[in-house]
C-alpha positions in Angstrom: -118.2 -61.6 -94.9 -114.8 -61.5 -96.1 -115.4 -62.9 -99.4 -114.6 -60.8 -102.3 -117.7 -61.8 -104.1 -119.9 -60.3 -100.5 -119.0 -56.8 -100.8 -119.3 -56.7 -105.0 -123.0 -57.9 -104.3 -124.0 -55.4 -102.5 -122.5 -52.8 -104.7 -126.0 -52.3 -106.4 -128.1 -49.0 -107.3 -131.5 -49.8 -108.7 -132.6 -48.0 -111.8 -136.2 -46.1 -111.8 -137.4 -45.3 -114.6 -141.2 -44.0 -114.2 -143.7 -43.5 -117.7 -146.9 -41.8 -117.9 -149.9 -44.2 -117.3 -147.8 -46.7 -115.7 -146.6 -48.3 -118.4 -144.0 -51.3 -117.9 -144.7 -51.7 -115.2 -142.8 -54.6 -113.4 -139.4 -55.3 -112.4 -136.5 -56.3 -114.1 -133.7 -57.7 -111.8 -130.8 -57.7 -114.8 -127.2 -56.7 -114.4 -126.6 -54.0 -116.1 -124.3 -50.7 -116.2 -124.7 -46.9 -116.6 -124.0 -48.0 -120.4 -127.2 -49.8 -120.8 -129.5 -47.1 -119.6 -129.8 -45.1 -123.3 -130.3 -48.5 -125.1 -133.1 -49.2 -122.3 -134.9 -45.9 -122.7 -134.4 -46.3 -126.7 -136.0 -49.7 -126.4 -138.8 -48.2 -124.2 -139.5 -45.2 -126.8 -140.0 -48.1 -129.9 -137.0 -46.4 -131.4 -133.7 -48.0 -133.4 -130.5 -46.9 -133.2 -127.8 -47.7 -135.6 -124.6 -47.5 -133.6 -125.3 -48.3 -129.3 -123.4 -49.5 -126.9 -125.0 -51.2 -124.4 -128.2 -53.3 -124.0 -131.6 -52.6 -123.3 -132.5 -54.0 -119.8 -135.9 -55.0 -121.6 -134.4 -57.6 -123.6 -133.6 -61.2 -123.7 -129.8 -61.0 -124.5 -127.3 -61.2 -121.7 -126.5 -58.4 -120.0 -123.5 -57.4 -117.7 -121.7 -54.8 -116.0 -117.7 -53.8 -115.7 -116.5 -52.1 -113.0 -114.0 -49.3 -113.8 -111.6 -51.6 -111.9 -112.4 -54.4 -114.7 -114.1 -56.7 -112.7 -117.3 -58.1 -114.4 -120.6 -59.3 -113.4 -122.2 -61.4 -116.0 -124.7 -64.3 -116.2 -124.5 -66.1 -112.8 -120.9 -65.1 -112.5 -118.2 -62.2 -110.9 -115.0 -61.6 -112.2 -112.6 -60.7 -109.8 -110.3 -59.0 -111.8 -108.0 -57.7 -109.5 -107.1 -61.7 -108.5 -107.6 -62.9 -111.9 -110.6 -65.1 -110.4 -113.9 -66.2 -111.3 -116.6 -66.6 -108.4 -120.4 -68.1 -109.0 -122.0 -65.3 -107.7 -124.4 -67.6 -105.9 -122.7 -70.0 -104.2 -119.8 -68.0 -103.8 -117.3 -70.5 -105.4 -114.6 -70.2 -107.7 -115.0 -71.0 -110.6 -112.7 -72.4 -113.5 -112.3 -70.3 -115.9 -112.8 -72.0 -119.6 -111.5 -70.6 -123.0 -115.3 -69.6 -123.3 -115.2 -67.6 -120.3 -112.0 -66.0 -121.0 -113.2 -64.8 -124.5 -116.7 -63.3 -122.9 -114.4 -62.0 -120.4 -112.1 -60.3 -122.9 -114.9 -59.1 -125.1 -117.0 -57.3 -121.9 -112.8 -55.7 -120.9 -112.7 -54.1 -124.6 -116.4 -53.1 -124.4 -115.0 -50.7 -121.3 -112.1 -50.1 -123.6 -114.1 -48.5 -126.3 -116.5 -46.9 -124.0 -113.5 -45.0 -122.2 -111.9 -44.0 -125.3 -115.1 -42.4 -127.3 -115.7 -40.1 -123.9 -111.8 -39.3 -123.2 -111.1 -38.4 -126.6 -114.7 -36.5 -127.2 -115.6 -38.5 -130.5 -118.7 -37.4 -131.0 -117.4 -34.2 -131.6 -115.3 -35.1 -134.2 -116.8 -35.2 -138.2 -114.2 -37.9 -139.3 -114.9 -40.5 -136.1 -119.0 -39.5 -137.0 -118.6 -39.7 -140.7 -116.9 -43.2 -140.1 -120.2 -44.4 -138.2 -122.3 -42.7 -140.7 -124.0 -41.0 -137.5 -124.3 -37.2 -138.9 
């Protein structure tokens, strides 16, 4: 249909990930982004990592995905943001948008914020970004 939530929904690409023996088998229907793909594979190996952004897919916390537009899908929710709006992505209703949701909403925006500026400006190439992180 018309509805802006409709066309968001179907915006969805599965993530495969295959391991020898058939391990983990099962499936995970999470929202999640391109971001939360080395934390998942991380989780997977039994490995820690001090500094991620991101979630593992295989864990309980909540998950989400922004758009590069800024539009979010989180919890039982899609952020519109190019009308400001808040749907359920269920029911397809608008939603109202709380002081809650606006801070979970501002939090995922400067996630995207971070993200974009670590790859623009080639961080992890730089010794005083890495020494700051203590990643070296």
């Amino acid at each position: 249909g018309d509805h802006p939530v409709e066309w968001a929904k179907i915006q969805k690409v599965p993530l495969i990930i295959f391991l020898p023996d058939n391990a983990l088998q099962g499936e995970i229907g999470k929202v999640g982004g391109q971001i939360d793909i080395l934390p998942t594979i991380v989780d997977i190996m039994g490995l820690d990592h001090p500094f991620m952004l991101g979630n593992s897919l295989l864990r309980e916390q909540g998950n989400y995905a922004v758009k590069r537009d800024g539009s979010i899908y989180f919890e039982d929710y899609y952020f519109d943001n190019g009308r400001g709006m808040l749907f359920n992505i269920e029911t397809l209703e608008e939603v109202i948008i709380t002081e809650d949701l606006t801070n979970q909403i501002e939090k995922y925006k400067r996630d995207l914020i971070v993200s974009d500026i670590i790859i623009r400006k080639n961080l992890f190439n730089d010794d005083a970004f890495l020494d700051i992180i203590d990643l070296q």
